[in-house]
N, CA and C atoms as an extended XYZ file, in Angstrom:
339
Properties=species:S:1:pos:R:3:atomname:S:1:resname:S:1:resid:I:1 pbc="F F F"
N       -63.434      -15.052      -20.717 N   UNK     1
C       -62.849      -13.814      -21.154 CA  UNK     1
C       -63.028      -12.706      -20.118 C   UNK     1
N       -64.003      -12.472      -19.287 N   UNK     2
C       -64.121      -11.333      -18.305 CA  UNK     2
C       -62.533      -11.808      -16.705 C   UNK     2
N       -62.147      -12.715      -17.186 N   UNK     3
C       -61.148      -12.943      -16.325 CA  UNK     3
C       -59.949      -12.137      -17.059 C   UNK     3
N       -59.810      -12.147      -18.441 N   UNK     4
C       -58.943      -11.173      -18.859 CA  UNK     4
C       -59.485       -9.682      -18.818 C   UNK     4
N       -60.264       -9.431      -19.099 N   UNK     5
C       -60.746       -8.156      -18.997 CA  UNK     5
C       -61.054       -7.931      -17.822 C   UNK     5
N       -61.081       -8.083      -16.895 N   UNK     6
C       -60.852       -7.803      -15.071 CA  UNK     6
C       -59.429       -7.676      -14.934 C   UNK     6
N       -58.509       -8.580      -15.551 N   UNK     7
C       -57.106       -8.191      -15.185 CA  UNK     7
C       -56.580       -6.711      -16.171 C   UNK     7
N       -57.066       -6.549      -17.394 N   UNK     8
C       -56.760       -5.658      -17.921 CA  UNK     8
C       -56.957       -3.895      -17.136 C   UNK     8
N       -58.829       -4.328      -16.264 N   UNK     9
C       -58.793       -3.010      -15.890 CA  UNK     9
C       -58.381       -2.829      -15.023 C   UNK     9
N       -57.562       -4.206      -14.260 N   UNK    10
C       -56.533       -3.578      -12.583 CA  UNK    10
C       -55.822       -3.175      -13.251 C   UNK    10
N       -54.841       -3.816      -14.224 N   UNK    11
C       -53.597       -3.144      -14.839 CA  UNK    11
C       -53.572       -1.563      -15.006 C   UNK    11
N       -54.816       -0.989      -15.998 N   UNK    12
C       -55.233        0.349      -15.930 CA  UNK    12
C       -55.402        0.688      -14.809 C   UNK    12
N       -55.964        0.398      -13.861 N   UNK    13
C       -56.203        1.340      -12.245 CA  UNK    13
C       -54.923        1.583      -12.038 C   UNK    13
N       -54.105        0.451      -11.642 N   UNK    14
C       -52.478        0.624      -11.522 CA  UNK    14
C       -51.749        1.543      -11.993 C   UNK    14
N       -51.742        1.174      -13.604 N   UNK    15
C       -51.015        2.544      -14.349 CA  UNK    15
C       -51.352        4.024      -14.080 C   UNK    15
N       -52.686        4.142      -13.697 N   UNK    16
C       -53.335        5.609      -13.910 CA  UNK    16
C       -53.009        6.127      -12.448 C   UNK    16
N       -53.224        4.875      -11.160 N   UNK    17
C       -52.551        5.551      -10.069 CA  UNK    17
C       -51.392        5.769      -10.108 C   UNK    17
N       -50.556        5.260      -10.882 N   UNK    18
C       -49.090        4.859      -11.031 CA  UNK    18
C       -48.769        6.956      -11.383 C   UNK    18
N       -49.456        6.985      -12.602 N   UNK    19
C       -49.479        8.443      -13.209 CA  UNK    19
C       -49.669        9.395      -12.186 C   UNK    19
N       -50.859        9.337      -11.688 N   UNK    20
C       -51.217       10.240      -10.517 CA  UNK    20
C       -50.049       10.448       -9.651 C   UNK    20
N       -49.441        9.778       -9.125 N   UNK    21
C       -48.161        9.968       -8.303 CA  UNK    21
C       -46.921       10.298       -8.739 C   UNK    21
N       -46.628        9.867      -10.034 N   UNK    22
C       -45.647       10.069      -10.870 CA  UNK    22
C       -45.770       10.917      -11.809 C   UNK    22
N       -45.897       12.282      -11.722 N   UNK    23
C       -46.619       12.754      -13.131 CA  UNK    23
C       -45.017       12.874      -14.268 C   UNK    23
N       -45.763       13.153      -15.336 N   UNK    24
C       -44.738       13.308      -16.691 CA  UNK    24
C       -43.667       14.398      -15.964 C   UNK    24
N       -42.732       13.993      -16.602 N   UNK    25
C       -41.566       14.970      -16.317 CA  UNK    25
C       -41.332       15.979      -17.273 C   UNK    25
N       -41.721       17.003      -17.161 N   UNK    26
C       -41.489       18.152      -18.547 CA  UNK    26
C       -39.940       18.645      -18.654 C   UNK    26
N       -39.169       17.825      -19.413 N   UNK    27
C       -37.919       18.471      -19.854 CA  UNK    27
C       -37.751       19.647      -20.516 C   UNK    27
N       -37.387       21.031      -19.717 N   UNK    28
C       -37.677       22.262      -19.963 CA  UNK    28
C       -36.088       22.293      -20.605 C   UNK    28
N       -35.891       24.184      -21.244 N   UNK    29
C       -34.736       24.720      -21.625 CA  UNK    29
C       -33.178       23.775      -21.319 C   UNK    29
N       -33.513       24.016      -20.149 N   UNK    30
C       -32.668       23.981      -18.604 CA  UNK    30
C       -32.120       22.123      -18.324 C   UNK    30
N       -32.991       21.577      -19.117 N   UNK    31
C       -32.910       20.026      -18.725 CA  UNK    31
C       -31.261       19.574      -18.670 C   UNK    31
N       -30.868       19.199      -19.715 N   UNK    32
C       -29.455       19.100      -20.039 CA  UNK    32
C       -28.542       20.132      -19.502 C   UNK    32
N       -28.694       20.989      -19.439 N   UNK    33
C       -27.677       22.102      -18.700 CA  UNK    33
C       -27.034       22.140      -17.616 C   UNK    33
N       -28.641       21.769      -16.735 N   UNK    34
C       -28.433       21.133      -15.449 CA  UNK    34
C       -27.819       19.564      -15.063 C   UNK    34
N       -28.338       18.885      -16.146 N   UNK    35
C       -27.714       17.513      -15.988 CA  UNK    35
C       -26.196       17.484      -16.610 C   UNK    35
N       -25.555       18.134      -16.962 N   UNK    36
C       -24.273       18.366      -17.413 CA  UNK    36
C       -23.757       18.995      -16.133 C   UNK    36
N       -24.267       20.022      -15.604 N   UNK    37
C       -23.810       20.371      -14.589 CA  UNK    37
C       -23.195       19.259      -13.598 C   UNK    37
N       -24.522       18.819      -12.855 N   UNK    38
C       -24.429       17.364      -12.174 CA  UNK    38
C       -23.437       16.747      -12.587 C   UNK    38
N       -23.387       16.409      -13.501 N   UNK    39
C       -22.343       15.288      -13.962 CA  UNK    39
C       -20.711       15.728      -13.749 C   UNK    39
N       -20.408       17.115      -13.997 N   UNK    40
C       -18.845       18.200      -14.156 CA  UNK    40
C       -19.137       17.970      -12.416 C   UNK    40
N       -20.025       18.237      -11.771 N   UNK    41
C       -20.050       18.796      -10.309 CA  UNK    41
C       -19.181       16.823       -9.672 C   UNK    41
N       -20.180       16.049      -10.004 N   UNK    42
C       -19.481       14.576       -9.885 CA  UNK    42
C       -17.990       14.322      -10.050 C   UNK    42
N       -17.691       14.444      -11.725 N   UNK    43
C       -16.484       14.345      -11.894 CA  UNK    43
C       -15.557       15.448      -11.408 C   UNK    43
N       -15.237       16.447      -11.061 N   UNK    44
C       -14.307       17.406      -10.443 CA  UNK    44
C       -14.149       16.905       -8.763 C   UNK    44
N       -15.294       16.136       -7.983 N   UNK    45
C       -15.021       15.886       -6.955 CA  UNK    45
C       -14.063       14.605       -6.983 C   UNK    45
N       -14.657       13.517       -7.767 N   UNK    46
C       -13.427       12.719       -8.246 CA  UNK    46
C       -12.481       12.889       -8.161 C   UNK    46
N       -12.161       14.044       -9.415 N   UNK    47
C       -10.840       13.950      -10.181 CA  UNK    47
C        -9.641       15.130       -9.141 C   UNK    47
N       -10.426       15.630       -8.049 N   UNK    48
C        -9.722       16.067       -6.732 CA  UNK    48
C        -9.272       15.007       -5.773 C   UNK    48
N       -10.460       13.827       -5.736 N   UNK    49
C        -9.469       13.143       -4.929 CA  UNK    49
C        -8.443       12.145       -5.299 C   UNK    49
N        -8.714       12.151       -6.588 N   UNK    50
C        -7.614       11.270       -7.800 CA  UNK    50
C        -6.385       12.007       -7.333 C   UNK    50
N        -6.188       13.644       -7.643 N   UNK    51
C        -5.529       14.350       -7.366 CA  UNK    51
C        -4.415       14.335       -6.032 C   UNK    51
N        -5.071       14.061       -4.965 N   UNK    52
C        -4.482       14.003       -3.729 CA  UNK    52
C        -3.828       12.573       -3.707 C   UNK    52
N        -4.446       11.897       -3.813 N   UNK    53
C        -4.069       10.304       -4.366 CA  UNK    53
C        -2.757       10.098       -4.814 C   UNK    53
N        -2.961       10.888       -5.700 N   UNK    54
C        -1.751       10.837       -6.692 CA  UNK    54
C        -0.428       11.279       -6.163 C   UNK    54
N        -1.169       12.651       -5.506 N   UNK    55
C         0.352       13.098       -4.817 CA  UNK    55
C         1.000       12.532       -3.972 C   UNK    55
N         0.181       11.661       -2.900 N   UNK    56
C         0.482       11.165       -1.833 CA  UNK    56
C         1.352       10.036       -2.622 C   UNK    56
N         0.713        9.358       -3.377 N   UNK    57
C         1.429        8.188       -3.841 CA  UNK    57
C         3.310        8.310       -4.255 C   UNK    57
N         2.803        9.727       -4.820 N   UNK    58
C         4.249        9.943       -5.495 CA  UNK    58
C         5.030       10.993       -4.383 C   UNK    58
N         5.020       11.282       -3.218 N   UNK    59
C         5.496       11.563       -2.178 CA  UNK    59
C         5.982       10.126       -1.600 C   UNK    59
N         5.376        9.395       -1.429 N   UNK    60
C         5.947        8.114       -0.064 CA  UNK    60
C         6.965        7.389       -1.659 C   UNK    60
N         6.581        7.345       -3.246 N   UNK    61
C         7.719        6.907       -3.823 CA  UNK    61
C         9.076        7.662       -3.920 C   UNK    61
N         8.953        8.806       -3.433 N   UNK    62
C        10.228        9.921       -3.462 CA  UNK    62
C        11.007        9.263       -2.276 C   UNK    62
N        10.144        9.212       -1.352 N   UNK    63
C        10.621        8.835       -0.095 CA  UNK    63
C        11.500        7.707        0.131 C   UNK    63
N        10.657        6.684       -0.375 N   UNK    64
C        11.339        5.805       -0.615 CA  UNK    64
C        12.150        4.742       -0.841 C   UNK    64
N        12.529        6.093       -2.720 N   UNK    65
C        13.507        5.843       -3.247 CA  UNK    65
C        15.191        6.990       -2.442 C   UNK    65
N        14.460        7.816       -2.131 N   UNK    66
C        15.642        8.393       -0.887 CA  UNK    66
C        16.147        7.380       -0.063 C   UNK    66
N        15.260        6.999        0.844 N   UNK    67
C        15.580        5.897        1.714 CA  UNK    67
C        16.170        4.829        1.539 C   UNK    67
N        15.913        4.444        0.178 N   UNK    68
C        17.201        3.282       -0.299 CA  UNK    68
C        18.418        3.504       -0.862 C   UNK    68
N        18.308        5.056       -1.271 N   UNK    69
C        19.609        5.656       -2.052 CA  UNK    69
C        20.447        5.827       -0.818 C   UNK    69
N        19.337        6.650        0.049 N   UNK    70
C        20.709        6.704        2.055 CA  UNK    70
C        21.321        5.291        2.288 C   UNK    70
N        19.959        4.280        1.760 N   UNK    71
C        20.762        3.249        2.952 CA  UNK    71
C        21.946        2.338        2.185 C   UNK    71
N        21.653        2.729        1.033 N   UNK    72
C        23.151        2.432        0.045 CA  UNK    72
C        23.978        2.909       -0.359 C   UNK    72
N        24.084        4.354       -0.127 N   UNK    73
C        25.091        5.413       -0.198 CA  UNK    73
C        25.995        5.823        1.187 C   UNK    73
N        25.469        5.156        2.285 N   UNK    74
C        26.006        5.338        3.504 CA  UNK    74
C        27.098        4.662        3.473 C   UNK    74
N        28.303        4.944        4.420 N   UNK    75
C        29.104        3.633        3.912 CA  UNK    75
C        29.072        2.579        5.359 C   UNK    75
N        29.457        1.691        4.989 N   UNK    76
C        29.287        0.858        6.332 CA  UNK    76
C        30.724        0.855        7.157 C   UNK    76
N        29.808        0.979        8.132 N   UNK    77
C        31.262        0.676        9.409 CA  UNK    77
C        32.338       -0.706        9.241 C   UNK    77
N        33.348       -0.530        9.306 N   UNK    78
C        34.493       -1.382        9.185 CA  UNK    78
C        34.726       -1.899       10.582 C   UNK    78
N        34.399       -3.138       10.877 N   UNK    79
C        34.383       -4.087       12.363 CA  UNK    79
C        35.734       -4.629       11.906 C   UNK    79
N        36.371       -4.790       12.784 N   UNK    80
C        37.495       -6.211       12.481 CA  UNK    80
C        37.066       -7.600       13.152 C   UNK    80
N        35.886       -7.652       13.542 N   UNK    81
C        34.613       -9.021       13.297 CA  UNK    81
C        34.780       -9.527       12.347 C   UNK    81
N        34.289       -8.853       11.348 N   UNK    82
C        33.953       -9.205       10.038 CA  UNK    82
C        35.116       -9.595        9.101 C   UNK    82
N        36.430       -8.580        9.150 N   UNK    83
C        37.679       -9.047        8.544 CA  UNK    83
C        38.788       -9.985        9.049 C   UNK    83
N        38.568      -10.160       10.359 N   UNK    84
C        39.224      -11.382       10.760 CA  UNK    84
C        39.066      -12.479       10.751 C   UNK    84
N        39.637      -14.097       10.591 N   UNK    85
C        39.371      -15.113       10.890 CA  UNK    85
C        38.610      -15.684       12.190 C   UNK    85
N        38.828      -17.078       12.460 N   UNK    86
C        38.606      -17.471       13.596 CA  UNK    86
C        39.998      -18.000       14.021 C   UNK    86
N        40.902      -18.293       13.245 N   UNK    87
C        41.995      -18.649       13.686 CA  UNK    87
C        42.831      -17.100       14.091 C   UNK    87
N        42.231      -16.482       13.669 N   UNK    88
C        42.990      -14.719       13.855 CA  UNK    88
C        42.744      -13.989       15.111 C   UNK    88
N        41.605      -14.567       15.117 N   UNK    89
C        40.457      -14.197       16.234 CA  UNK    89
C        41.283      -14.793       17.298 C   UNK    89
N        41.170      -16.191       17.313 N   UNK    90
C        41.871      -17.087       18.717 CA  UNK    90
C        43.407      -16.826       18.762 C   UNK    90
N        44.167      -16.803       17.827 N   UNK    91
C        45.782      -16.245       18.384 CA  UNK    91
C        46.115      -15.029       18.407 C   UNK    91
N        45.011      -13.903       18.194 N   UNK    92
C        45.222      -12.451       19.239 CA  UNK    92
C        44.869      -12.621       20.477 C   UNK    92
N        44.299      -13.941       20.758 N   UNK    93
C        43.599      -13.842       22.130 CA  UNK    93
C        44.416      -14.380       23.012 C   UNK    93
N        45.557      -14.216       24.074 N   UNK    94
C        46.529      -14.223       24.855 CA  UNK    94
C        46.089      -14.999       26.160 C   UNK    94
N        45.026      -15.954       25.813 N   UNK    95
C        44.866      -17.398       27.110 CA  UNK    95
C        45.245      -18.408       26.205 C   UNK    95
N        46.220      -18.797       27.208 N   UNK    96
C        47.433      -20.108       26.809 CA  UNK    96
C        45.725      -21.316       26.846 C   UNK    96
N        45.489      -21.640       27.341 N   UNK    97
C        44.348      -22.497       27.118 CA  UNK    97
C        43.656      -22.949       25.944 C   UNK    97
N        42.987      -21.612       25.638 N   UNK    98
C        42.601      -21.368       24.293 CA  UNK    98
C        43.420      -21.746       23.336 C   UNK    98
N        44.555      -21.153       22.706 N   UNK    99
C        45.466      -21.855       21.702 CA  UNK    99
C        46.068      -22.988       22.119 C   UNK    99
N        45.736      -23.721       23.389 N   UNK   100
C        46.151      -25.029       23.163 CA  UNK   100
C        45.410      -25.758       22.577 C   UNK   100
N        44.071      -25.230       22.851 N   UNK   101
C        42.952      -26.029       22.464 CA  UNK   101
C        42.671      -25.751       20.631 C   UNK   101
N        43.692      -25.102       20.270 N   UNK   102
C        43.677      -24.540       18.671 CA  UNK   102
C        44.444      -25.510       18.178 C   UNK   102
N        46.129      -25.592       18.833 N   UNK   103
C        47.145      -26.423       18.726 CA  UNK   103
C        47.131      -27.576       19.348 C   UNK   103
N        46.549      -28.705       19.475 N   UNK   104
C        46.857      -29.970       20.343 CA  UNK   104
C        47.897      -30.682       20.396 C   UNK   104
N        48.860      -30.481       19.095 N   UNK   105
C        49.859      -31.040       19.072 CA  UNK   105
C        50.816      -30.372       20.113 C   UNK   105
N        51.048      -29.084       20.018 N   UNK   106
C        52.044      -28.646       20.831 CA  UNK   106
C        51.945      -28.724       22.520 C   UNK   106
N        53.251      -28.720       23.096 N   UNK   107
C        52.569      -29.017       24.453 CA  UNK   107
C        52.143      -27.409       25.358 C   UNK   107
N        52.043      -28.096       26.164 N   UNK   108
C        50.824      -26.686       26.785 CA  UNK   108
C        51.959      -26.944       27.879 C   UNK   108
N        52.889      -25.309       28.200 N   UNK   109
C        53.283      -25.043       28.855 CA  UNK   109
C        52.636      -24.063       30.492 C   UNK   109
N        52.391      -24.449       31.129 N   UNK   110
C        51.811      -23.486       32.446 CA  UNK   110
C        52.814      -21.991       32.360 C   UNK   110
N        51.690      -20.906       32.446 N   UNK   111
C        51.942      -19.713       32.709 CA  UNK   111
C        53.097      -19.597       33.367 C   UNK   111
N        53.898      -18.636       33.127 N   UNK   112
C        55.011      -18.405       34.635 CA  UNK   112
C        54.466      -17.329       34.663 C   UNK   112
N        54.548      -17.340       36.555 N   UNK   113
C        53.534      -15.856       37.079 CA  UNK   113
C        54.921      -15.278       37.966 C   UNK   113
C-alpha cells in the first residue's frame, strides 16, 4: 500500500505545482462582455471577407455572362468558304486542268493563247 500512497502524494505535488503556475481564473463583471466582444471582433472580420468574396464572385459572373451574350449577339462574318460547294469552288476556278480533273469524261481541250 505505501506504493499507492507514494503515487497519490506525487499526484498532489503535481496538482499543487500545477496550481501554483496556473492560478484560478476569477471571472469578474467584465468576463462575458469581453468574450462576446472577441467573438463579434472574429466574426465581422469573417463576414468582411465573405463580403469581398462575394463581390468578386458576382463581378467575374456579370462578366461572364456579358461575354457570352457579346459572343452570341455578334453576328458572324459571311465567307463564301463556308456557302459554297466544292464543286462551286472548282468551276469558278478558270484552270482548264482543274475541271478536267472534275470532268474526266469530257475531253480536255489545250488553252488557245
Amino acid at each position: 500500500m505505501s506504493s499507492n500512497q507514494d503515487s497519490e502524494s506525487k499526484l498532489n505535488e503535481l496538482f499543487s505545482a500545477y496550481r501554483q503556475e496556473m492560478p484560478d481564473f476569477d471571472g469578474g463583471a467584465e468576463f462575458m462582455p469581453g468574450m462576446w466582444a472577441k467573438i463579434e471582433n472574429r466574426k465581422s472580420q469573417s463576414s468582411a471577407w465573405f463580403a469581398w468574396t462575394r463581390g468578386i464572385l458576382a463581378g467575374a459572373t456579370c462578366a461572364g455572362v456579358l461575354l457570352v451574350g457579346f459572343s452570341v449577339w455578334s453576328p458572324l462574318e459571311k465567307s463564301a468558304y463556308y456557302e459554297t460547294s466544292y464543286v462551286e469552288a472548282l468551276d469558278a476556278n478558270e484552270d482548264v486542268v482543274v475541271m478536267a480533273a472534275l470532268h474526266p469524261a469530257s475531253p480536255v481541250e489545250q488553252p488557245s493563247e
